[in-house]
N, C-alpha and C positions, 0 to 999 in steps of 0.2 A: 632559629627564629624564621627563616626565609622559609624552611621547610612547612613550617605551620601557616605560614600567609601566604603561601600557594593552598595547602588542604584547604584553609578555610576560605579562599576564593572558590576553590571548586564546591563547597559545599556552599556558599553561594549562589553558585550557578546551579546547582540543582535544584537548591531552594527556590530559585526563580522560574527555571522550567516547569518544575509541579505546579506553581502559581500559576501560569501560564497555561498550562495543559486547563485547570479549574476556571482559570478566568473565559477563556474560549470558549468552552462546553458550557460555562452557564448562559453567557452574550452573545456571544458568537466573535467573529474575527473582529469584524472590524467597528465596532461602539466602543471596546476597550482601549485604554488609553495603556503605554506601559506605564503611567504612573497610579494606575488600577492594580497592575502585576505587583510591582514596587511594594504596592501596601500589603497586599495578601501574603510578600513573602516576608515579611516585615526585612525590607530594603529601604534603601533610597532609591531616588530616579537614577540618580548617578553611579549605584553602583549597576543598575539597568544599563544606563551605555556603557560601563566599563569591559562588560562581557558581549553586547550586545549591539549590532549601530542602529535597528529600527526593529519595527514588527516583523518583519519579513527576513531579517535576519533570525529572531524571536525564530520563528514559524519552522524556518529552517532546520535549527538548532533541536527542535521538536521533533521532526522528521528522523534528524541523525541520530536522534535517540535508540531508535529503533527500524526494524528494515519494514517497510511496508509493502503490503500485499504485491504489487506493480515489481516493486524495487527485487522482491524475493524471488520472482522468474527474470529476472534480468543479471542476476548474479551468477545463475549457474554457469560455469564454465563450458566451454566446447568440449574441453577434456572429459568432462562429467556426462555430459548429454551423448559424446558420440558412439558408444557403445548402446546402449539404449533410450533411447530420443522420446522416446513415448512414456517409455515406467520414468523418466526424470520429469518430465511435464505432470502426472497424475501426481509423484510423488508433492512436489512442487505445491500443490492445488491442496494436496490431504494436509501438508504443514501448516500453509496459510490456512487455513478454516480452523485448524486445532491450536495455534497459536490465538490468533486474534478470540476462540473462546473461553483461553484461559488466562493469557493476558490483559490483565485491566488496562494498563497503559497504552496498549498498542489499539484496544477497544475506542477508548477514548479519542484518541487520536483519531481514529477512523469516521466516528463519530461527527467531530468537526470539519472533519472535510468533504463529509458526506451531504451535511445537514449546516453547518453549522458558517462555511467557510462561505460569503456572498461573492457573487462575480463582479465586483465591481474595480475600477481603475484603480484605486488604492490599494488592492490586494495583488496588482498584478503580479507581482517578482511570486508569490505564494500560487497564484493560479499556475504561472508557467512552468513551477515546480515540478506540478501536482502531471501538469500535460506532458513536461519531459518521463516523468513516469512511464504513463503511460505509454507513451510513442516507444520506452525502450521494451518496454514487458511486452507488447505486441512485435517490437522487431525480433525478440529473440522466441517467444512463442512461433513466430512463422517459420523462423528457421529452425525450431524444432519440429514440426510437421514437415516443412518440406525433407526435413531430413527420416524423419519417421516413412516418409513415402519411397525415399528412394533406399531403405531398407528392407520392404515391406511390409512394416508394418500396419501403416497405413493404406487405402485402397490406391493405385495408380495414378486414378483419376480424378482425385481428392483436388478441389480448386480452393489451396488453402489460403488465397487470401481472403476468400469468401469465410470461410471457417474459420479464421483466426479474427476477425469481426466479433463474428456470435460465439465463440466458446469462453474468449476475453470476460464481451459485454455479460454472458450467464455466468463465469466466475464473480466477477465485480457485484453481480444482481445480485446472489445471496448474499454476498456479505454485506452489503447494502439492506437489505431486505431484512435482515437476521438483526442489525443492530437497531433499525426504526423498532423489530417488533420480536424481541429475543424468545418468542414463544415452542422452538423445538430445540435440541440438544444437537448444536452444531457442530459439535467435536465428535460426536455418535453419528452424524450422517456423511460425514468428512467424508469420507471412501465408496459410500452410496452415490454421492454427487458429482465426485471425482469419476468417478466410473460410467455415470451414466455422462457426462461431457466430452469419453472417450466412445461408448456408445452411439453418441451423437456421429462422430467426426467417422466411425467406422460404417455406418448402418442409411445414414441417410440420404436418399437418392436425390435431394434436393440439394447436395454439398458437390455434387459431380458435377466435372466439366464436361460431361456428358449432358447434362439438364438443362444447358440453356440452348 
């Protein structure tokens, strides 16, 4: 019996998350009420907080679902990257684009927080999420360039925190870009994009500490 009323809290909880992932994307974050969620998953409120303390836990909970784009270069290991710093970042780049075009869930998701998710005080715990993200996928991006340079793979002179700026912000831009407006085949140009972002960092003389 215990064993069953765990399964079916967890089933539950997923019920609620799908709800959740639905409710956001149609409203956005913050109009929804969880006893909006509650309905759609046919719940109660209560059993909303039993898994859940707020929205932002909700929100949370969404995120952990799945690794998002930010979270997916912040994972790799030093073990993984220090041999080749460069093919682990590209690679990195090709996964996210081919995941998030074949993943509905992870689409969704991205979706919402793209478009979907407002800055406002009430979302804060959700916004600083979304920034811890980020901050970590650019700190480990830059220490994969600086280490790509002092391999050489990268140019010498490569001033990567300049470049770790804009290869970020054009990573994040298509997938941003691709979901407002899913009109080419993002999983087909994964490695086009990915290559030319490596192109960028190898070719342009506007990324040298030389240039300024």
């Amino acid at each position: 019996m215990a064993k069953r009323t765990k399964e079916e809290a967890l089933e539950t909880r997923e019920r609620l998350l799908d709800a959740a992932l639905e409710v956001f994307s149609d409203r956005g974050v913050s109009r929804p009420s969880l006893t909006d969620v509650a309905e759609l998953a046919g719940a109660t409120r209560g059993a909303v907080y039993g898994h859940f303390c707020n929205k932002a836990d909700l929100f949370t909970a969404l995120c952990d679902r799945v690794l998002l784009p930010m979270e997916t270069i912040a994972e790799m290991t030093d073990a993984e990257a220090e041999h080749a710093p460069l093919e682990r970042l590209k690679a990195s780049w090709i996964y996210v684009f081919r995941d998030v075009a074949s993943n509905p869930k992870v689409r969704l998701l991205l979706e919402i927080i793209f478009q979907k998710c407002e800055m406002l005080e009430e979302n804060g715990a959700i916004v600083r999420r979304m920034q811890q993200g980020r901050a970590e996928a650019v700190a480990h991006t830059l220490k994969l360039l600086d280490k790509a340079v002092e391999k050489g793979q990268l140019p010498a002179d490569l001033d990567t925190e300049a470049a770790v700026v804009l290869v970020h912000a054009a990573f994040i831009g298509v997938l941003s870009d691709w979901i407002f407006r899913p009109e080419f085949d993002l999983s087909a140009r994964a490695e086009p994009y990915a290559q030319a972002l490596i192109d960028m960092l190898t070719l342009s003389p506007a990324l040298r500490r030389t240039a300024e």
